[in-house]
LOTOR-966954 format. One record per residue (C-alpha): residue number from 1; x, y, z; residue in three letters. Coordinates in nm, 2 decimals, decimal comma. Layout:
BEGIN
+-----+--------+--------+--------+-----+
|   n |      u |      v |      w | res |
+-----+--------+--------+--------+-----+
| NUM |      X |      Y |      Z | ala |
...
+-----+--------+--------+--------+-----+
//
This chain:
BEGIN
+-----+--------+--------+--------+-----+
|   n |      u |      v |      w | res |
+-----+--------+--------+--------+-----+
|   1 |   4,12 |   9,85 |  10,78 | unk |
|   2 |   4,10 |  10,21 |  10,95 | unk |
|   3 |   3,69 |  10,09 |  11,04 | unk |
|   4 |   3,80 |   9,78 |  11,16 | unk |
|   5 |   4,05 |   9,96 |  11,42 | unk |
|   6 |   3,80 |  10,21 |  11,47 | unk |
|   7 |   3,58 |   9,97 |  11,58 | unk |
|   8 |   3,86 |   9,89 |  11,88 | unk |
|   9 |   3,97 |   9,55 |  11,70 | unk |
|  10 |   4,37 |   9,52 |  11,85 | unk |
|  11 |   4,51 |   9,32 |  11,53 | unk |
|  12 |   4,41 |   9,31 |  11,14 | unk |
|  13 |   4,49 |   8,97 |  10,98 | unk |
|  14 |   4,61 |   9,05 |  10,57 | unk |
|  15 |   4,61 |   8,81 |  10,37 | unk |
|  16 |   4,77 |   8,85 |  10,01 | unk |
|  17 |   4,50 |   8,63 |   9,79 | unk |
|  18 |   4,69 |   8,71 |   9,47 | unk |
|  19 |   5,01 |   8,64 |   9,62 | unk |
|  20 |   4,94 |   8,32 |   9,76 | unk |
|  21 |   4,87 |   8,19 |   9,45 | unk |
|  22 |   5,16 |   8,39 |   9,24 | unk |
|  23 |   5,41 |   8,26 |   9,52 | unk |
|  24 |   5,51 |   8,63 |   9,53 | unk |
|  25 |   5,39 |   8,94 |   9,71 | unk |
|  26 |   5,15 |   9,13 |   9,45 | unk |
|  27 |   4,95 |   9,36 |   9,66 | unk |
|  28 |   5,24 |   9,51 |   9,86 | unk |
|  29 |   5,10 |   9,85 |   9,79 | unk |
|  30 |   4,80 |   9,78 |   9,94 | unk |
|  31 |   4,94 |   9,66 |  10,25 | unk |
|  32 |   5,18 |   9,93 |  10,28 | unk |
|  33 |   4,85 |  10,20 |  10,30 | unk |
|  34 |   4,69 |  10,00 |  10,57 | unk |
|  35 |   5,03 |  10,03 |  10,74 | unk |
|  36 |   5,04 |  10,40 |  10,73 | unk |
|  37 |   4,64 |  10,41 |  10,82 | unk |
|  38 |   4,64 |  10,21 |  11,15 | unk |
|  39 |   4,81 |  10,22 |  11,44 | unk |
|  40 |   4,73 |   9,85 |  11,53 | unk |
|  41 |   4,94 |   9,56 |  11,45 | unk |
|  42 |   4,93 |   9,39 |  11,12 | unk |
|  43 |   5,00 |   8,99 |  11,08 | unk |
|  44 |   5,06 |   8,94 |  10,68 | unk |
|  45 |   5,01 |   8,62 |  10,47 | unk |
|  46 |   5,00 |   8,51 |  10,09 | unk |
|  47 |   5,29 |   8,46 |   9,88 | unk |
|  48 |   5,56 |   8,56 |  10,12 | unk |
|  49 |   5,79 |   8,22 |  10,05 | unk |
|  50 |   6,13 |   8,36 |  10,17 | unk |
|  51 |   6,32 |   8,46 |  10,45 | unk |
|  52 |   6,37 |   8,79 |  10,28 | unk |
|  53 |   6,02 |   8,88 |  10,17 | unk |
|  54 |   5,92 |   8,84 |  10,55 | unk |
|  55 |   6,18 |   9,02 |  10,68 | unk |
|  56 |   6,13 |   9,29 |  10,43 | unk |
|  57 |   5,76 |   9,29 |  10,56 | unk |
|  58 |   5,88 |   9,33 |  10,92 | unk |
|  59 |   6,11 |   9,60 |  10,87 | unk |
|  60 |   5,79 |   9,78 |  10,67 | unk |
|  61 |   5,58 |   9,74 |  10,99 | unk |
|  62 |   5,44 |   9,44 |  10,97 | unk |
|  63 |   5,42 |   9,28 |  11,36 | unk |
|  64 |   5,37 |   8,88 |  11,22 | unk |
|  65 |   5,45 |   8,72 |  10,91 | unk |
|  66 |   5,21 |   8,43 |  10,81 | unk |
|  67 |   5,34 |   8,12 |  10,67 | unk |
|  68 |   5,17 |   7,83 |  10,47 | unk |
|  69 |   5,30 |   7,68 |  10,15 | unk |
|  70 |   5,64 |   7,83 |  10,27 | unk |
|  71 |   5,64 |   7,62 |  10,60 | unk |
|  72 |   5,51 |   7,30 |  10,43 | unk |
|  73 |   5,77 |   7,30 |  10,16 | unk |
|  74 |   6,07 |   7,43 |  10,35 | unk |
|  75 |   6,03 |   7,34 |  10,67 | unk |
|  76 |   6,39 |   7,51 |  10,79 | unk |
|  77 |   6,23 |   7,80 |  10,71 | unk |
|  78 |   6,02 |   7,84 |  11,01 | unk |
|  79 |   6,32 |   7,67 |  11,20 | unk |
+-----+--------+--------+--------+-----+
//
C-alpha cells in the first residue's frame, strides 16, 4: 500500500478475499495498518454485509465502503 501511494496513486481499492467468502470482515487488522500507513483514501470490500460493519469501517478511516453480495441480497441496504 505505502509503494502504491508512493508511486502518486490518489485511492487504494481493498478488498477483503477471506471476508467475502466468510460473510464477515477477517482481515480487519490488515486494513487497519494500511490505514495508519497512507494518507490516501481507502475504498474497502469483502464481507462487509451490514450497515454496522460499514459504518464501523468509516468511522476507522475508510473513505468508501464496497458492496456486493450485501447489495444483491438486501437491496434496502444500499437504499
Amino acid at each position: 500500500a505505502v509503494d502504491w501511494a508512493r508511486k502518486g496513486f490518489s485511492w487504494l481499492h481493498i478488498v477483503d478475499l477471506n471476508g467475502a467468502v466468510e460473510g464477515a470482515p477477517v482481515n480487519q487488522h490488515a486494513v487497519r495498518e494500511i490505514l495508519q500507513s497512507v494518507d490516501i483514501p481507502l475504498q474497502l470490500g469483502g464481507g462487509i454485509r451490514t450497515h454496522a460493519q460499514a459504518e464501523h469501517w468509516l468511522q476507522e478511516g475508510v473513505s468508501r465502503i464496497i458492496l456486493g453480495t450485501a447489495a444483491v441480497q438486501d437491496p434496502d441496504l444500499v437504499k
